[in-house]
Structures are given as structure tokens and as C-alpha cells.
C-alpha positions, 0 to 999 in steps of 0.5 A: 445114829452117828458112828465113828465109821460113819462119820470116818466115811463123810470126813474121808470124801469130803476131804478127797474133794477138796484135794481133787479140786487142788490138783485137778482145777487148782484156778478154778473159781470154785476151788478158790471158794471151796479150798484155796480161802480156807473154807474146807480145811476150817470146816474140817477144823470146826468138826473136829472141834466137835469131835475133841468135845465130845469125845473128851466128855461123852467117852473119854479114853481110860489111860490115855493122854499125850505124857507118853506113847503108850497114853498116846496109843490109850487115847487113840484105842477109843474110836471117837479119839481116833477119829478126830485124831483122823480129822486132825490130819485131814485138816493140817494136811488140806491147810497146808496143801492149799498153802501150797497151792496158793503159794506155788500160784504167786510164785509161778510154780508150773502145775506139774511141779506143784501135783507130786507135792501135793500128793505127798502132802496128802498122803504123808503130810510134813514130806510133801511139806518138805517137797514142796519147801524143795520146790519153791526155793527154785521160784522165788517170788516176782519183784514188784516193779518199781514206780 
């Protein structure tokens, strides 16, 4: 039967793959299929989808709602909300460190400047974010040249 901690423990590696594939092959044609089109960060998305709906119809959270923080802290009591609360964060945070990714590529980023961004953006979401914004002010992008 699916669980709320066994689903946690299937989201949890597959998102660890993804960010292994940023930092540790981020060219690889691979991680350009897997993470850097999208398609991760969007099957994390279409699960937490799930996730919301069925969480919404099948155990909805006595009190909880987003008017207040503690209908917020109601809502996240029930695990099924928890959890794709967690997917959530998964998802935004895999979106935005293969942004960076990508983003850092273009502009020739070295990679070793890239990692401690990406590692904040996995552990702390908007501060890698915020790092990362630090980062690339320093390399703008290359000019076309002219015809």
C-alpha cells in the first residue's frame, strides 16, 4: 500500500539523482535529458499534482488552509499534505538549480563557482537562489558577434 513514508522515500532519491547529475556530470548528455530539459523537475511537478488531489479529496486537513500560519501548520499536521508539501520543495528547488545550470553553461560559469550554488539551492532554496543571482552578475552573457 502507498504511504506517505514510502512515498517520501521514492521522492527523496529521485531528487538526489537529479541534483548528483547537476553537480557531478552537469554536460553530460544524460543529465541534459534527465534534468537540464525539464523533465525531472516536471515529473516531480505531475506528482505532486497527485499528490494535492488526493490529499484535498481523500484526507483533507481539519483547519488548515493558507489565511493564517496556524491553518498553515493544520494543513501540514496531515502527512499526505506534508508530503507534497515536500514535493513542492523538491520540484521549485530541482526547477531552479537546473535554471542555474543552464544558466551558468551560457554564460561560462566555471563549474566550481557553480557547486556551492547549487548546493545551497538544494539545501536552502531561495539562498542558493540569492547566491547563485551573486555569481552570475560577474558573467554576463557573450555578445554575438556581428555580421
Amino acid at each position: 500500500m502507498l504511504t506517505p513514508d514510502l512515498l517520501f522515500a521514492v521522492a527523496n532519491p529521485v531528487a538526489l539523482l537529479g541534483w548528483a547529475l547537476l553537480v557531478l556530470a552537469p554536460r553530460w548528455r544524460g543529465t541534459r535529458a534527465v534534468v537540464l530539459s525539464g523533465a525531472l523537475p516536471l515529473l516531480l511537478a505531475a506528482a505532486y499534482a497527485v499528490l494535492i488531489g488526493y490529499q484535498t479529496v481523500a484526507h483533507p486537513a481539519t483547519g488548515g488552509g493558507f489565511g493564517s500560519l496556524g491553518q498553515v501548520a493544520a494543513l501540514f499536521q496531515e502527512p499526505w499534505a506534508l508530503l507534497a508539501g515536500w514535493v513542492h520543495y523538491l520540484c521549485f528547488d530541482m526547477w531552479i538549480g537546473a535554471w542555474e545550470a543552464r544558466d551558468a553553461q551560457r554564460r561560462g560559469v566555471p563549474h566550481w563557482a557553480l557547486v556551492p550554488c547549487l548546493a545551497a539551492t538544494f539545501m536552502l532554496g531561495p539562498l542558493g537562489l540569492l547566491l547563485y543571482s551573486a555569481v552570475r552578475r560577474r558573467y554576463p552573457l557573450p555578445v554575438p558577434a556581428a555580421r
